[in-house]
N, C-alpha and C positions, 0 to 999 in steps of 0.2 A: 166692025170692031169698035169698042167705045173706049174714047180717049181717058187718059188716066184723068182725073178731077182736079188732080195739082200738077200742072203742066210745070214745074220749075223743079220737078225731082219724080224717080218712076215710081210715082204711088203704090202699082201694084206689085212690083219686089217690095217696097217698105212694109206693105201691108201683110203679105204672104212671109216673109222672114219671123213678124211679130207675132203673126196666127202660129206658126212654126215653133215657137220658143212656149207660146201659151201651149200647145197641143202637147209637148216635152215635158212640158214643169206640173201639166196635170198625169201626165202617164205613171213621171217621177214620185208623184203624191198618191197615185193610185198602186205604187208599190210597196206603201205603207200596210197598208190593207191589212196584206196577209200575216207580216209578222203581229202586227195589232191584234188580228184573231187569234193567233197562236197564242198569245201572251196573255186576253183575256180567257181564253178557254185554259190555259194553264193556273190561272188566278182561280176560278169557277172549282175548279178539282180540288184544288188544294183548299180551298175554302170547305168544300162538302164533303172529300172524305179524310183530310187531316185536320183538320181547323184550325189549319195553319194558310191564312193568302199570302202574296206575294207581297212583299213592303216594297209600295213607290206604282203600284202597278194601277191605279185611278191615277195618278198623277201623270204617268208616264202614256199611258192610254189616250188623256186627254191631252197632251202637245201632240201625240203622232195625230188625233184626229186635228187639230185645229193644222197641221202642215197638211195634212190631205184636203181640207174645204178650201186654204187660203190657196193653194196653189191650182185648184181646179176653177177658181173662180171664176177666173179670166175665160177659160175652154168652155165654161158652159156659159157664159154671155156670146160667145164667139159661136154655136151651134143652136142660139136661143131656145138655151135649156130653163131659162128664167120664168116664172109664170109674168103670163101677161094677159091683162082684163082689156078685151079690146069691145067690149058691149057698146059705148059709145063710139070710139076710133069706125069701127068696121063698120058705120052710117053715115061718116063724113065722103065728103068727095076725094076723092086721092091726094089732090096738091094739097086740101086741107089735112087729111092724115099726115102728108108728109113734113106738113111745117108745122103739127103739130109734135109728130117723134122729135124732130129736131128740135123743138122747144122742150121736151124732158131730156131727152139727151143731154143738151146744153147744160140742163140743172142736175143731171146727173154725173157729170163730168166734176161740174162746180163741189158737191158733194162729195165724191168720190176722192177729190183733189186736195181737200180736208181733210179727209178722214188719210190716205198719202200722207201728205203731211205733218199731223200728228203724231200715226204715226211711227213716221220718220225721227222726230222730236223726242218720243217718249221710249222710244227704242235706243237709244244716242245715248240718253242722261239715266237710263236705270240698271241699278245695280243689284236689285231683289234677285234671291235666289227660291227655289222652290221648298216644302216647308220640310219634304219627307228625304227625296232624293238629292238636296243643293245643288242642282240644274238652275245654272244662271238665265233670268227669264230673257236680256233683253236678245237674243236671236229667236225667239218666237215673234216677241214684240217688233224689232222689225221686220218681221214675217208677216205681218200684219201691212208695213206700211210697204213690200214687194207687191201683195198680193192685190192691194189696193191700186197702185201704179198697172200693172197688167191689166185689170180690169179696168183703167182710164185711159191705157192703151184701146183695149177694144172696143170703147165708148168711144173716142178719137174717131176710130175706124169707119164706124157705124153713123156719125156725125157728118164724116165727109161724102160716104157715101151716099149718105141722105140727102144732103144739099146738092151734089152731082144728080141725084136723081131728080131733085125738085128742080135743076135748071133745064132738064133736060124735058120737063114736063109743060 
């Protein structure tokens, strides 16, 4: 059996708790879905045979989509649903593969960590509301900096596991 990679706390509950929560919060986005289709296929009708659409219904269509990508984000880095060019990687040697993922990793943490953070920032300090519906934007916005954190959770994840795996190489 192989020991946890951070011996000063049980990595594999931390890790399996946080996949856990990622695996929930995409389920919970993937519930959007269907009232979304309901609502544009109700939009679609009333558009074609009253020529009347629904007011708010692009607006509103587009916060449910952007809570269904920000909250899946994380579960498909976590099942590496991400594309990945590995033309070059998949001709290095292993330990070379592997210090090199951990060198994107690392800058995609850095990146990811930013983008968190702002934003966390720009979610805090706004007060815009939407133009049709007045749906206060900032719980999208920081919908943005959750979905960002998740996904630098399982960057974290993948970080360490890669360096456990590089020592063990």
């Amino acid at each position: 059996m192989l020991r946890d990679p951070l011996p000063f706390m049980n990595w594999t509950a931390v890790k399996e708790e946080i996949q856990r929560i990622n695996r929930r919060l995409c389920h919970a986005g993937m519930l959007l879905l269907l009232p979304m289709m309901f609502m544009t296929a109700g939009d679609v009708v009333g558009r074609t045979f009253w020529r009347a659409p629904v007011s708010g219904m692009v607006e509103l269509s587009s916060y449910l989509l952007s809570v269904f990508i920000l909250l899946g984000l994380a579960y498909t880095h976590q099942v590496r649903g991400h594309v990945r060019v590995s033309v070059l990687t998949s001709r290095l040697p292993e330990r070379g593969r592997l210090f090199l993922d951990a060198v994107t990793i690392s800058l995609g943490l850095l990146i990811i960590g930013i983008v968190a953070w702002q934003g966390c920032l720009i979610g805090l300090h706004t007060s815009a509301v939407s133009d049709m519906l007045r749906i206060p934007q900032w719980p999208f916005r920081l919908l943005v900096a959750l979905g960002a954190f998740l996904l630098w959770l399982e960057l974290l994840i993948e970080l360490v596991d890669t360096i456990g795996e590089l020592k063990r190489r």
